[in-house]
C-alpha positions as CSV (number, residue, x, y, z in Angstrom):
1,X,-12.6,4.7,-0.4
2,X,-12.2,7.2,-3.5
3,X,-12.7,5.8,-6.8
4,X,-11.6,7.2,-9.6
5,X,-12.7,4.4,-12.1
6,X,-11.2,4.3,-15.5
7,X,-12.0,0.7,-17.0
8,X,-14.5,-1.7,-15.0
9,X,-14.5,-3.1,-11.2
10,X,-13.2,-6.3,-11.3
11,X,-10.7,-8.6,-9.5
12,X,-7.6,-7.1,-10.9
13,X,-4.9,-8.8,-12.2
14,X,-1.8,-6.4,-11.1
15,X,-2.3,-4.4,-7.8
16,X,0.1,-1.7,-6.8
17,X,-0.1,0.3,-3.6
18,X,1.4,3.5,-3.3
19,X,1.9,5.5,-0.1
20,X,4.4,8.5,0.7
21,X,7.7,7.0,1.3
22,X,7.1,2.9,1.0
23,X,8.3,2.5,4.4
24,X,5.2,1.7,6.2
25,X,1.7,1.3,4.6
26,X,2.5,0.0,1.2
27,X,4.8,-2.4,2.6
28,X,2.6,-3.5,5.2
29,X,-0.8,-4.0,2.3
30,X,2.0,-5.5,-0.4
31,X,2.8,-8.2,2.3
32,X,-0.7,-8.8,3.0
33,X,-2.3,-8.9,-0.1
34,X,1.1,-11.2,-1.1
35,X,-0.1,-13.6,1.7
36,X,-3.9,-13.9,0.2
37,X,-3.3,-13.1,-3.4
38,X,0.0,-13.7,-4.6
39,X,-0.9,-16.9,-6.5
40,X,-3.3,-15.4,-8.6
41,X,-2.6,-11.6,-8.8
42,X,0.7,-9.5,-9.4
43,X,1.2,-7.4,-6.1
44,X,4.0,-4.4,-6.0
45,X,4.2,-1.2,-3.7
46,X,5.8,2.2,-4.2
47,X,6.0,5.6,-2.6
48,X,6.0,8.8,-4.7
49,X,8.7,10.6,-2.3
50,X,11.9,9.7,-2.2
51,X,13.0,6.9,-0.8
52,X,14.0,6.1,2.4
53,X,16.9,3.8,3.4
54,X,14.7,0.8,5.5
55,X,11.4,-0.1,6.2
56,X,10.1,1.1,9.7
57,X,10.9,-0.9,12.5
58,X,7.2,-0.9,14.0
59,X,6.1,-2.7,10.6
60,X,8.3,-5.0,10.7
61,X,7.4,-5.4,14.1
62,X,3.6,-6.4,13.6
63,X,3.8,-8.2,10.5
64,X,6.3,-10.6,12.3
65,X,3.4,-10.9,14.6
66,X,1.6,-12.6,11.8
67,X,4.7,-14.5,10.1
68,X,5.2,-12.2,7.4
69,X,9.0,-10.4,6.7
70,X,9.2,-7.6,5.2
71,X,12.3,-6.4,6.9
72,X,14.5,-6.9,3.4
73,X,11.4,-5.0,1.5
74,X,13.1,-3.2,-1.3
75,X,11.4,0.3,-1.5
76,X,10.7,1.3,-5.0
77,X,9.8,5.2,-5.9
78,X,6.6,5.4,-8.2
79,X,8.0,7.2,-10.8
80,X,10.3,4.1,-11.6
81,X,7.3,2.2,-11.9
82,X,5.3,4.4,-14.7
83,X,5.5,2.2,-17.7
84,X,5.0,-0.7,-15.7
85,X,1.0,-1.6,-16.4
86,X,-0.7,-2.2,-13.4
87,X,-5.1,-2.5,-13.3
88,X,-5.2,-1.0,-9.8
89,X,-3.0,1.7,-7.5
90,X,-4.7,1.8,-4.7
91,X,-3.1,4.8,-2.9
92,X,-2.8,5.1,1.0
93,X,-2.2,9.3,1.4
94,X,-3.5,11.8,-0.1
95,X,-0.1,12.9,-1.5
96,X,-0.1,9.6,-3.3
97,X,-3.7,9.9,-4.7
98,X,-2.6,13.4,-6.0
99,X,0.7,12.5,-7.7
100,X,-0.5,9.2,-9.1
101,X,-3.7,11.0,-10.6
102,X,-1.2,13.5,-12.3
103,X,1.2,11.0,-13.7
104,X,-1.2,8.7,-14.6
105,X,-3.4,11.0,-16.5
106,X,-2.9,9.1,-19.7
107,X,-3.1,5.2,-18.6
108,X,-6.5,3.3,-18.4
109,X,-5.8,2.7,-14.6
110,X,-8.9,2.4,-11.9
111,X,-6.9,4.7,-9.1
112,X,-8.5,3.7,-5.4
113,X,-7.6,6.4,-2.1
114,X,-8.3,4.7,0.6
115,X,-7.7,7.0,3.4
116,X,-5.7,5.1,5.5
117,X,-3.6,6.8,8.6
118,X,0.1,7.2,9.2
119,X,0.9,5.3,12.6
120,X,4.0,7.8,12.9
121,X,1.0,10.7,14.1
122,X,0.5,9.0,16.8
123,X,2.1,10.0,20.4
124,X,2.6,8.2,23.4
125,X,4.9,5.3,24.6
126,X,6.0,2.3,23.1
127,X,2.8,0.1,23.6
128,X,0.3,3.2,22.5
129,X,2.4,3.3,19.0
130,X,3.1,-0.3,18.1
131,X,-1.6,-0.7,18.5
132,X,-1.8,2.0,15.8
133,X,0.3,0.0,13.5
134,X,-1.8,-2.8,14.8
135,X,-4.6,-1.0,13.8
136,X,-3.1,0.0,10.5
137,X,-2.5,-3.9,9.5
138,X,-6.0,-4.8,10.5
139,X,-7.7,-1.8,8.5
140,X,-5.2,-2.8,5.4
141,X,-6.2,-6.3,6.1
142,X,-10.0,-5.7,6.1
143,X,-10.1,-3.6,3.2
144,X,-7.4,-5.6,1.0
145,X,-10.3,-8.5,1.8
146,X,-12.6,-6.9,0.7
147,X,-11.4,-5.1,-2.3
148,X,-9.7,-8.2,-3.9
149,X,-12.3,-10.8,-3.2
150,X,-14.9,-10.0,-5.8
């Protein structure tokens, strides 16, 4: 993980996650940290490319593995977001991390990249793909943990 700290390290109260398009990895870490957090901090997700029209099929795949729908996620494009406060954007891509830092230049925002990798890389057959969104939900679930325990 990248920090680029502006205020201090605590729990947050408002959490946005921001990938590429908002069709995979910020859905995936909104729903999550929703499931663990939702009571007691404001959780949103964005991408900072436009839009696309649905959410992938693979993550809606594995997060009904765990009881979680996010197959009527409505994406949301960061720009819209701007003036919205948020204590934390953790960003999933290094795309996000770069277009967050430049329109957020002026807000007192702690900016986290966690390096976190796009499942639609991956090659191979059915069964090969739908493990490295497996993976993906596990890594987002560890860190998410981690991060928003303190």
């Amino acid at each position: 993980m990248i920090k680029d700290n502006k205020k201090p390290n605590n729990t947050p109260a408002s959490v946005l996650f921001v990938c590429n398009f908002n069709a995979i990895r910020s859905p995936i870490a909104e729903a999550i940290a929703k499931k663990y957090y939702n009571k007691t901090i404001y959780i949103d997700s964005a991408g900072v490319a436009e839009k696309l029209e649905k959410v992938n099929p693979f993550a809606v795949s594995i997060m009904e593995e765990v009881s979680v729908d996010i197959s009527k996620h409505k994406m949301k494009e960061f720009e819209g977001l701007i003036d919205t406060p948020f204590d934390l954007i953790i960003t999933l891509s290094a795309e996000a991390y770069k277009k967050v830092q430049e329109l957020t230049k002026d807000h007192s925002t702690i900016i986290e990249y966690w390096p976190i990798k796009n499942p639609t890389e991956t090659h191979g057959n059915r069964e090969t793909i739908i493990s490295a969104f497996r993976d993906l939900r596990a890594e987002l679930c560890n860190n998410i943990k981690s991060r928003l325990s303190n």
